[in-house]
C-alpha positions as CSV (number, residue, x, y, z in Angstrom):
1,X,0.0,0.0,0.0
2,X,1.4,3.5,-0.8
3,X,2.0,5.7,2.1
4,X,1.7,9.5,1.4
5,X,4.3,11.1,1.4
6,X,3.1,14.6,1.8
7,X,2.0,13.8,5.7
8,X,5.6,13.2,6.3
9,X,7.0,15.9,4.6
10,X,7.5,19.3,7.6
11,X,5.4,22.2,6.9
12,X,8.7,24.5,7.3
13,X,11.9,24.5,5.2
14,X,13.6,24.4,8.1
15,X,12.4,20.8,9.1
16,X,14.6,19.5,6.3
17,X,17.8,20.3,7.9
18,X,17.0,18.7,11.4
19,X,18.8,15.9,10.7
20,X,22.4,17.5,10.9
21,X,21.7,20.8,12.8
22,X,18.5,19.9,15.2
23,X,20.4,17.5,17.8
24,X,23.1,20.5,18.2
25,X,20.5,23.1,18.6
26,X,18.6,21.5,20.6
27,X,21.4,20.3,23.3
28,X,22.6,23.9,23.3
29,X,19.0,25.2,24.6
30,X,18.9,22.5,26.4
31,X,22.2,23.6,28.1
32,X,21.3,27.6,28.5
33,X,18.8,26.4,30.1
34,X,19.9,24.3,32.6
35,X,22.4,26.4,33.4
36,X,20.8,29.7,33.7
37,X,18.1,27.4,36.1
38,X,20.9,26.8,38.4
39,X,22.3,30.2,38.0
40,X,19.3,33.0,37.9
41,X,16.4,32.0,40.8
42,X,15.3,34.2,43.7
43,X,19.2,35.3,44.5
44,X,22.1,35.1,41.7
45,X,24.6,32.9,41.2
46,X,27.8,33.4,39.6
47,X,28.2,31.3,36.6
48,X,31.9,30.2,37.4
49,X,30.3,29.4,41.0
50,X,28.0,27.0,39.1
51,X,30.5,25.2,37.4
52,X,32.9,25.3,40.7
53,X,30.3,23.6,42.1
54,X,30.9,20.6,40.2
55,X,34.4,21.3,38.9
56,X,36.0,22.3,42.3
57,X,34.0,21.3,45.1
58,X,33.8,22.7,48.4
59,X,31.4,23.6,51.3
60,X,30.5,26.9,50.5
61,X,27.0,28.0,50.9
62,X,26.4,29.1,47.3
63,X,27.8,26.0,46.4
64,X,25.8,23.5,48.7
65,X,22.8,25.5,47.2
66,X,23.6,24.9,43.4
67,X,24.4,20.9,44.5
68,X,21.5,20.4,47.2
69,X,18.4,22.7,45.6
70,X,19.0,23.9,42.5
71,X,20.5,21.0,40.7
72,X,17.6,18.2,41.8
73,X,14.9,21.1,40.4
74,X,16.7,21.5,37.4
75,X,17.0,18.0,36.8
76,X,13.4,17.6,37.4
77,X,12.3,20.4,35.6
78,X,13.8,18.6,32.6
79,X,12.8,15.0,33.2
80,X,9.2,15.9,34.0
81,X,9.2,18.1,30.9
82,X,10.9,15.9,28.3
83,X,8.6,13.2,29.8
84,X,5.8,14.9,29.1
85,X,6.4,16.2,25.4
86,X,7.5,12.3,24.3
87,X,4.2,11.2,25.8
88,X,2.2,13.7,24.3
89,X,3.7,12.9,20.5
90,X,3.3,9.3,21.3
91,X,-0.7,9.7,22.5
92,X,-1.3,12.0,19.4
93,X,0.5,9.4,17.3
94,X,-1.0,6.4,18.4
95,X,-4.9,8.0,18.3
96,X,-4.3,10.1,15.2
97,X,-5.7,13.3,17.5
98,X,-3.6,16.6,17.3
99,X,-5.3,17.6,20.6
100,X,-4.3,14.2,22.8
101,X,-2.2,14.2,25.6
102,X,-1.5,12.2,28.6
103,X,-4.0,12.6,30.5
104,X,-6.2,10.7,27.8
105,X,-5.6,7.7,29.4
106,X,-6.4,9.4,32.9
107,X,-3.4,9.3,34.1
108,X,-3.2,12.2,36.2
109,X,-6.9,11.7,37.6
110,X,-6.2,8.1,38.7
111,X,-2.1,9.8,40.4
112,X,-4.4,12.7,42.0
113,X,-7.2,9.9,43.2
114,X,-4.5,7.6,44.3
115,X,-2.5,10.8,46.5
116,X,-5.9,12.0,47.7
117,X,-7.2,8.4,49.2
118,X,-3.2,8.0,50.7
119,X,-3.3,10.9,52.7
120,X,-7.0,10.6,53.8
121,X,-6.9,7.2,54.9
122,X,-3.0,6.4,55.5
123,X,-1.7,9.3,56.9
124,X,1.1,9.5,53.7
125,X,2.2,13.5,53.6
126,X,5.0,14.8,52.2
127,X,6.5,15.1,48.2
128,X,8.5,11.7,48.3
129,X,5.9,9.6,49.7
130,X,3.2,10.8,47.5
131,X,5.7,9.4,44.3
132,X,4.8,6.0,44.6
133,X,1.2,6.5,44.9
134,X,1.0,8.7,42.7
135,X,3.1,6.5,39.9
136,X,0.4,3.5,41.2
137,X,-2.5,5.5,41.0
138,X,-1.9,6.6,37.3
139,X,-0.9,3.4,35.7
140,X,-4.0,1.7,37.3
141,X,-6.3,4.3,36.1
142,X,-4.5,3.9,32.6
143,X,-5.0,0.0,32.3
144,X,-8.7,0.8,33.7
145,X,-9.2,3.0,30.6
146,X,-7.3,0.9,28.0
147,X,-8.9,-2.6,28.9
148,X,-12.1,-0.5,28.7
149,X,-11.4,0.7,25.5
150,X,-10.7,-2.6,24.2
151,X,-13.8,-4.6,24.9
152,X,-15.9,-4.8,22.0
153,X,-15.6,-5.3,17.7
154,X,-12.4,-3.2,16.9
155,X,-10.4,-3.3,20.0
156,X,-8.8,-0.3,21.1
157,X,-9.4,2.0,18.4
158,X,-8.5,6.1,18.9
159,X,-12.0,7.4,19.3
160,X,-12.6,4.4,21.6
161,X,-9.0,5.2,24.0
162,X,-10.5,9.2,23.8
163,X,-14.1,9.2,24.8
164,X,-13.4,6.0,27.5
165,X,-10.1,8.4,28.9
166,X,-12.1,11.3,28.6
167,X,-15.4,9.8,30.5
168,X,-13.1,7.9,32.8
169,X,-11.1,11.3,34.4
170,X,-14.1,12.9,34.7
171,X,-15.3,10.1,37.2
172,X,-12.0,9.8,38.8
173,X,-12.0,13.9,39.2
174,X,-15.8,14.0,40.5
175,X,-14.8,11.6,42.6
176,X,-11.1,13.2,43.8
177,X,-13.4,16.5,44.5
178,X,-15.9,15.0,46.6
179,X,-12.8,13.6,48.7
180,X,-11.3,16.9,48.9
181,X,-15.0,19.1,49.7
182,X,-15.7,16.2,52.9
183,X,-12.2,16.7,54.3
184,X,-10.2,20.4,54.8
185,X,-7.4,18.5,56.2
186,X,-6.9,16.7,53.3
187,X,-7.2,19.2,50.7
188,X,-4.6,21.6,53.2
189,X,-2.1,18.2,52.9
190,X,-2.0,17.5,48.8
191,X,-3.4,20.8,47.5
192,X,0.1,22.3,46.7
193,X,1.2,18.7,44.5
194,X,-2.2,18.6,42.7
195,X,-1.1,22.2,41.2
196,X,2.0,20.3,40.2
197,X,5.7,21.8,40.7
198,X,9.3,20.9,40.6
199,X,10.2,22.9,43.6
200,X,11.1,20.6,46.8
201,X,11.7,17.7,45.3
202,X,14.9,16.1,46.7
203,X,18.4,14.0,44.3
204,X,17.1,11.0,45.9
205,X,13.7,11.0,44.6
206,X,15.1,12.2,41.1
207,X,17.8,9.4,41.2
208,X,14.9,6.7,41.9
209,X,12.4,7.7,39.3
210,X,15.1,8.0,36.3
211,X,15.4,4.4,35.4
212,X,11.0,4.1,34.7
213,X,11.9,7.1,32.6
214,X,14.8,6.1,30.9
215,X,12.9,2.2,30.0
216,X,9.7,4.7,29.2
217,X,11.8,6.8,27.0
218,X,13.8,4.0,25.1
219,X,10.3,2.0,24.2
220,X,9.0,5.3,23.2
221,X,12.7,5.7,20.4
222,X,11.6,2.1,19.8
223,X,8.1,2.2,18.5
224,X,9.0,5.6,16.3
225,X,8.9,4.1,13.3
226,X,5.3,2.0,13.8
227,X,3.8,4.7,15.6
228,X,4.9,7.1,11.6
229,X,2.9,4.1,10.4
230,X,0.2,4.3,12.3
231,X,-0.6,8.2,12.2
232,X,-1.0,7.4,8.5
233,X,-3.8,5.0,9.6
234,X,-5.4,1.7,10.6
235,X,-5.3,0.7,6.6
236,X,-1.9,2.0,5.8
237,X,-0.5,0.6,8.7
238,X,-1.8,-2.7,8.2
239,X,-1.3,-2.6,4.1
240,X,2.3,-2.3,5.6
241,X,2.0,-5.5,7.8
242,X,2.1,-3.5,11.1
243,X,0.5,-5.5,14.1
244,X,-1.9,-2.6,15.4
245,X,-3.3,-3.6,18.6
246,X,0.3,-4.9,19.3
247,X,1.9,-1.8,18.8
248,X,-0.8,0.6,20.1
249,X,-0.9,-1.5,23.7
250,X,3.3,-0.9,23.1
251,X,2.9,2.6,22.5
252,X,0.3,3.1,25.2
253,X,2.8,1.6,27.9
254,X,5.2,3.8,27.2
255,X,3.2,6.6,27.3
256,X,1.9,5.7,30.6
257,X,5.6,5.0,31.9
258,X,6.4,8.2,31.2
259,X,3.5,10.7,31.8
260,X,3.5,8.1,35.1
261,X,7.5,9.2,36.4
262,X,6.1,13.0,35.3
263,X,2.9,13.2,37.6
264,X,5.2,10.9,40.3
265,X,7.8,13.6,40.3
266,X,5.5,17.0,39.9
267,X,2.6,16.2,40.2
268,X,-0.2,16.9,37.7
269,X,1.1,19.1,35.0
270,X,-1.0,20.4,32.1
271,X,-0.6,21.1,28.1
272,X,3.2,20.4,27.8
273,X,2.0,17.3,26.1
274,X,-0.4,19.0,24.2
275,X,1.5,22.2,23.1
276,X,4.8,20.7,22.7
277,X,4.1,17.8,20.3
278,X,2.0,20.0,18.1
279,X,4.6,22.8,17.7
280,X,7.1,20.1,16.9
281,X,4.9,18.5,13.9
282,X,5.3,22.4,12.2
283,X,8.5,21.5,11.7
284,X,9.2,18.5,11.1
285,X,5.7,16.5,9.6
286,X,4.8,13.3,11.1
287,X,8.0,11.5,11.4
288,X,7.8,10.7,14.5
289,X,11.3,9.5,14.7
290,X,12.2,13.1,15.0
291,X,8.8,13.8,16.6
292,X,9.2,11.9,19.8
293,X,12.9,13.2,20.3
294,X,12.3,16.6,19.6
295,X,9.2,16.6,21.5
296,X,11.2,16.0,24.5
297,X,13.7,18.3,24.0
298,X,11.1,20.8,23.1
299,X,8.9,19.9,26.6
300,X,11.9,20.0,28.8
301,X,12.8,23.4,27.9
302,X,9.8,24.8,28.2
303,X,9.2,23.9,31.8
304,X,12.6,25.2,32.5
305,X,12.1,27.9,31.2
306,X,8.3,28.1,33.2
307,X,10.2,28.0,36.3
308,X,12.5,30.1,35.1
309,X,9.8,32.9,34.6
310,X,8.7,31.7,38.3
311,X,11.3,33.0,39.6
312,X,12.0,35.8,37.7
313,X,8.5,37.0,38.9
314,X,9.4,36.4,42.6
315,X,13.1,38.1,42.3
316,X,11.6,41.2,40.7
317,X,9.1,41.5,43.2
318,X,6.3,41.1,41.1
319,X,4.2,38.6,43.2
320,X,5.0,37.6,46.9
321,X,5.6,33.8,47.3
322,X,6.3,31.2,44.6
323,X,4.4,30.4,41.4
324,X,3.7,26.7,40.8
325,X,4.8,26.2,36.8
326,X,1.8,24.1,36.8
327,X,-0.1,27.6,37.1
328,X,1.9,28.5,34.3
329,X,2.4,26.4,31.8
330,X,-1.8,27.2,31.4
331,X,-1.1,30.5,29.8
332,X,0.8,29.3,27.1
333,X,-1.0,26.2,26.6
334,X,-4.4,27.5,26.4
335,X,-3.7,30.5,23.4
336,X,-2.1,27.1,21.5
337,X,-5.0,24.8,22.6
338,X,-6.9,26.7,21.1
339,X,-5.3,27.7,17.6
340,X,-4.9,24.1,16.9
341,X,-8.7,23.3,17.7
342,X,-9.4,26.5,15.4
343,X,-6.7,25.2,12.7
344,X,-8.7,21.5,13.2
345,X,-12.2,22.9,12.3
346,X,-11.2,24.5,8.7
């Protein structure tokens, strides 16, 4: 069966060239990044302290500050975020909808469930220990919605995995809010992760999630060529001998594996997945063997840069207190949301 071409092809001129130039590009944001994160927060720190910190050690305080606090949140900041964007390119890839993301599957509805029911009935408070809930909560919610979606003539088609995720986080988050409205002490306890954040979360925490992200990831590199197929369609992909319940169940795994680590180490973080992936296509078409990589490039520098912006606000003295980047990522997300639902209805 022929394969079009043209869906392949990016929409910019630019796209063509990814190939040699995009990896360097892309590590050198990547790099800015990461360094001004460790450099610029609520106080300055010297570049060549930064680098001192890891070059020449010692006990300084600036030093201990970069290694103890600012490193593990820049770290996160770009595991969370390149999590995210790979997700979100696989989830649009896999159900051939330009406004998917992770949370599709319900994956943040069952984490924020799961953290809700821990610290109401267990006692668990605290970043760290709401993790491993939180990684439980939203793979079980995800199998819920995918075994769901599966039952009947067709198996697991797109529209099937989007209206059972859809209908299925609305139940979990009708239920999550009734939780929260019976108990104040609950809400007081998990309020601050269900905005989702990078701040406070500690090396060892970081160091634990890495290798689910790093499996998660490396599936994701894996399946790039059948998930190309597949965004062509059922029929293409199967003129081409493509096993599609196989790979979408594969594809779907690794989604959940890595929107999972993200909500396990941030909490619930909105329209990365969305934005991200989408911007990315422009570029460079539906290849998603650039797609998925440069989506998580693209993801992890923009919640860097979020937090960034974070605290920039704070060390200006524009706002008292710190700003959650899951309160901003919102107000980029939402202009794009909607100019690809617009660009979808022509």
């Amino acid at each position: 069966m022929a394969v079009n071409e043209s869906q392949l092809q990016p929409r910019w001129a630019a796209g063509r060239y990814l190939n040699v130039g995009g990896p360097a590009i892309a590590l050198v944001a990547l790099a800015v990044c990461a360094i001004a994160s460790m450099s610029y927060a609520e106080t300055r720190i010297p570049f060549s302290t930064v680098l001192d910190s890891f070059l020449n050690q010692d006990d300084s305080f600036q030093q201990t500050v970069v290694r103890t606090v600012r490193l593990p949140r820049t770290l996160v900041a770009l595991s969370v975020g390149a999590a995210l964007g790979a997700s979100g390119a696989l989830m649009q890839g896999v159900t051939r909808n330009p406004l998917a993301s992770p949370g599709i599957l319900a994956v943040n509805a069952g984490a924020a469930l799961a953290v809700i029911l821990a610290a109401l009935y267990l006692g668990v408070e605290g970043v760290s220990a709401f993790a491993w809930f939180a990684f439980a909560g939203g793979g079980t919610a995800a199998f819920v919605v995918y075994y769901l979606a599966s039952m009947g003539a067709g198996g697991a088609t797109p529209v099937k995995l989007a209206l059972t995720g859809t209908a299925f986080s609305l139940f979990l988050g009708s239920f999550s809010a009734a939780l929260l409205i019976a108990n104040n002490r609950t809400l007081d306890e998990v309020r601050f992760w269900l905005v989702g954040d990078v701040i406070g979360r500690d090396m060892s925490l970081y160091l634990q999630t890495t290798p689910y992200f790093g499996a998660a990831f490396a599936g994701a590199l894996l399946l790039s060529r059948q998930v190309t197929t597949l965004s062509l369609g059922d029929d293409v992909a199967s003129g081409l001998g493509q096993n599609i319940r196989r790979i979408r169940m594969l594809a779907a795994l690794a989604a959940v594996g890595l929107a999972g680590t993200a909500v396990a180490l941030s909490g619930p973080i909105g329209f990365v997945g969305l934005v991200v992936p989408n911007s990315v296509r422009l570029i460079t078409g539906a290849n998603y063997r650039l797609v998925i990589p440069y989506s998580a490039g693209g993801g992890a520098i923009l919640l860097l840069s979020a937090d960034l912006v974070s605290r920039a606000l704070v060390r200006e003295g524009l706002i008292f207190g710190h700003v959650p980047v899951g309160l901003l990522t919102p107000i980029v997300g939402v202009p794009v949301f909607i100019y690809f639902a617009r660009r979808m209805a022509r």
